[in-house]
N, C-alpha and C positions, 0 to 999 in steps of 0.2 A: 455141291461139287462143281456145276458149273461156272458158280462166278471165279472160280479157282482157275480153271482152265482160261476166260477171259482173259485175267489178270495177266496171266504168264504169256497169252495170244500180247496181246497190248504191250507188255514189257520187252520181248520183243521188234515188233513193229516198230518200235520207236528206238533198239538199237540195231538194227538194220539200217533205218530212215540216217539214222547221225551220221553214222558211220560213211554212207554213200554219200554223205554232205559232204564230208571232210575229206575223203578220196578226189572230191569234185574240187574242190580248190586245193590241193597238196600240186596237184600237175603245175599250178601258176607260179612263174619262177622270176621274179625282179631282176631285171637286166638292164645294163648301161644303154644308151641310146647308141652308143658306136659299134654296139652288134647286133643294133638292126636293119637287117636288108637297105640300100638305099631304095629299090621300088615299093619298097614296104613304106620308108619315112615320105617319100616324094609323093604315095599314094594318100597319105593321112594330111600332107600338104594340101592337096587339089579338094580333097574334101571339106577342108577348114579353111577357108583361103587366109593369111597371116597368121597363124597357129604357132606358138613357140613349144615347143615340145619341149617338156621337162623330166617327165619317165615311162617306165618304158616296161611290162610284163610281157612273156615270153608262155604256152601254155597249149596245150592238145587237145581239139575240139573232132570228136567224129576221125582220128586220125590226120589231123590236119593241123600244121603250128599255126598258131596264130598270135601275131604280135596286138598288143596293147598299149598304145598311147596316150598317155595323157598331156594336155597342154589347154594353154589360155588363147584366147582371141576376144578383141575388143572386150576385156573384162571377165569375160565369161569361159568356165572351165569345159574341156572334151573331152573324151574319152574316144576312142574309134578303133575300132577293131579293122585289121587288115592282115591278109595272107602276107608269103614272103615274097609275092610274084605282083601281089599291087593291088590285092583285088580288096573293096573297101565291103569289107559284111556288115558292121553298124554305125553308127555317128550317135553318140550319148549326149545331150546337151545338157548340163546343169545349171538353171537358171537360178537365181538369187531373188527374181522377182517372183517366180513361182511359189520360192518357198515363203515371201515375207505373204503373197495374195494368203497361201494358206493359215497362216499365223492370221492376217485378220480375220479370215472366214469364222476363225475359233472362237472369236468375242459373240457372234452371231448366236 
């Protein structure tokens, strides 16, 4: 009888688990870059210095909007999360040489 209860414990857990996954990205909502704050774009500017900002997610962290930028500088893609008042919470950097170091590591 117990691996019964397991089972139905377990099948559970895992839709709970989804379910809270998918509540957690439904908030992010794709937005033109001309409705975001300019202390918000200016802010993601000073953090990336030459950054061409291409788009743009909009989305609710702890109560708090947060805008989502992405854009290139010198080759390389950003990401940077900033409030609508300026303030920079991450800087994402997505290198291509990272990922090719990884790719060799794997012949090893």
């Amino acid at each position: 009888m117990r691996p019964f209860y397991f089972v139905i414990v377990l099948a559970l857990t895992c839709t709970v688990g989804c379910a809270s996954l998918e509540s957690e990205h439904e908030d992010e909502k794709e937005i033109p870059l001309s409705q975001v704050p300019a202390e918000a774009v200016q802010a993601a500017q000073r953090a990336v210095p030459g950054i061409t900002l291409a788009e743009a997610e909009i989305e609710q962290e702890e109560g708090c909007t947060v805008y989502e930028l992405e854009g290139t500088a010198d080759g390389i893609e950003y990401e940077i999360e900033v409030t609508a008042d300026g303030k920079v919470l991450e800087v994402e950097r997505q290198d291509q040489d990272d990922e090719e170091d990884d790719d060799e590591n794997d012949d090893d």
